[in-house]
N, C-alpha and C positions, 0 to 999 in steps of 0.2 A: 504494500500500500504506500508506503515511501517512494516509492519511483515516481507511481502514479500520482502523487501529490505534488511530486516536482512538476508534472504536466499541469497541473492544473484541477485535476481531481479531488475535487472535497465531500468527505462524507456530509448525509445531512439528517441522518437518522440514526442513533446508535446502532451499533451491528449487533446480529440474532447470530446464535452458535448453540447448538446441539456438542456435548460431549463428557467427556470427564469430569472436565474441570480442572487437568492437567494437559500439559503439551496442545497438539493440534487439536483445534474441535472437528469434530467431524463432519458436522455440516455448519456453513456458514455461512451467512447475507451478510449484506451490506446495500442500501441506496444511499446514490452518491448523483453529485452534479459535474459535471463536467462542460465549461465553455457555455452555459444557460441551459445544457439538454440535461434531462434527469438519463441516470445511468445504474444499472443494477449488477449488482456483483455478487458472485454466487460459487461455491465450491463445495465439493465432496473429498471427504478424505479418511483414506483409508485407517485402521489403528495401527497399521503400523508408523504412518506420518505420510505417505508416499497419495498425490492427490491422483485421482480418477477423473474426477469432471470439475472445469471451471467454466463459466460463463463469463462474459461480459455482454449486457444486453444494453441499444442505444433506441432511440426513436427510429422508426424508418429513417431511409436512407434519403428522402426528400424533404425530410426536418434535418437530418445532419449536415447536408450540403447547406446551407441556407448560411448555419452558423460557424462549419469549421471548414479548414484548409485541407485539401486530400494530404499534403504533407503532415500536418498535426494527427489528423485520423488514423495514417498507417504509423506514425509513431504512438500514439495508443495503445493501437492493436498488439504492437510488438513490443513494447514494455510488459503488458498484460504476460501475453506470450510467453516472456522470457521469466517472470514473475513467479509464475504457475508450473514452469521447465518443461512448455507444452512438445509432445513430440509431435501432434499433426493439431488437426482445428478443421472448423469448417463457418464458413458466413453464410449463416440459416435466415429462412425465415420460418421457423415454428418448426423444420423438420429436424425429426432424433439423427445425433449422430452416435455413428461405431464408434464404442470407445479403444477399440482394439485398430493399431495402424495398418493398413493394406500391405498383403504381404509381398505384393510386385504390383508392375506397371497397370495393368488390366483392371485389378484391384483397386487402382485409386482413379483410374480413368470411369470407371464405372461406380464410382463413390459422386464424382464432379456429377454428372446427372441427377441429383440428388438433391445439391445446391444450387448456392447461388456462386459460391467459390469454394475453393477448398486451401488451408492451410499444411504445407506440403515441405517434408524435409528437404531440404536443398539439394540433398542425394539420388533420390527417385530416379534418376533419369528417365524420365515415364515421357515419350510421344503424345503430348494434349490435342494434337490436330485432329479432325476438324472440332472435336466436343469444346474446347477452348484453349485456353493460351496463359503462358506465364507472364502476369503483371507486373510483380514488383518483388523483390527481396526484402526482407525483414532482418537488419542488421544483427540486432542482440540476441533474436534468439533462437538464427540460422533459421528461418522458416521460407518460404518460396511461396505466393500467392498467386491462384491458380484461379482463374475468373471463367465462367462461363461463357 
């Protein structure tokens, strides 16, 4: 959450946590703001410490352009990313994703159908033509952006 505060990210509601009471909780919210848009933050984690699922959810994408820079938004994303030690992701709208990473090319080419993009280790070497194309690199935390 430090990173993301350096962005600009402020909580605005105390955070909800399910757990112990020791170490990680296991499940945990957060709403937060980010740049005027309300922003929801959300994770699973396992007991041993090691996380399963994190979210970052924003307004549509026709509320976000409005207010942020595509360069602000994919640094976001990838602070988020790198935060959480995400090995893949995906940019949903409402649909579940695998939480287990495609185990070859096919796998994640048939994952993008799915989405709206897909968050993609920078290793795949996975052929996106014609389904879509690689957008942009995500510095921190080695992720490849995979757009429909």
């Amino acid at each position: 959450m430090v990173d993301l505060g350096r962005l600009g990210l402020l909580p605005t509601e105390r955070f909800r946590s399910l757990g112990s009471g020791r170490g990680r909780p296991l499940l945990h919210s957060q709403e937060a703001q980010w740049r005027g848009l309300p922003v929801h933050l959300e994770s699973l984690v396992l007991s041993s410490g090691g996380v399963v699922e994190a979210a970052l959810a924003l307004p549509g994408m026709d509320e976000v352009v409005e207010q942020v820079d595509e360069t602000c938004f994919w640094e976001l994303i990838d602070t988020f990313a790198a935060a959480v030690d995400a090995a893949h992701g995906a940019l949903v709208d409402g649909e579940p994703l695998e939480l287990e990473p495609a185990a070859d090319g096919p796998g994640w080419r048939r994952r993008l159908g799915d989405h709206v993009g897909l968050l993609v280790p920078d290793s795949t070497g996975t052929d996106w033509g014609p389904l879509g194309a690689v957008y942009t690199s995500l510095p921190v935390s080695r992720l490849t952006v995979v757009l429909r």
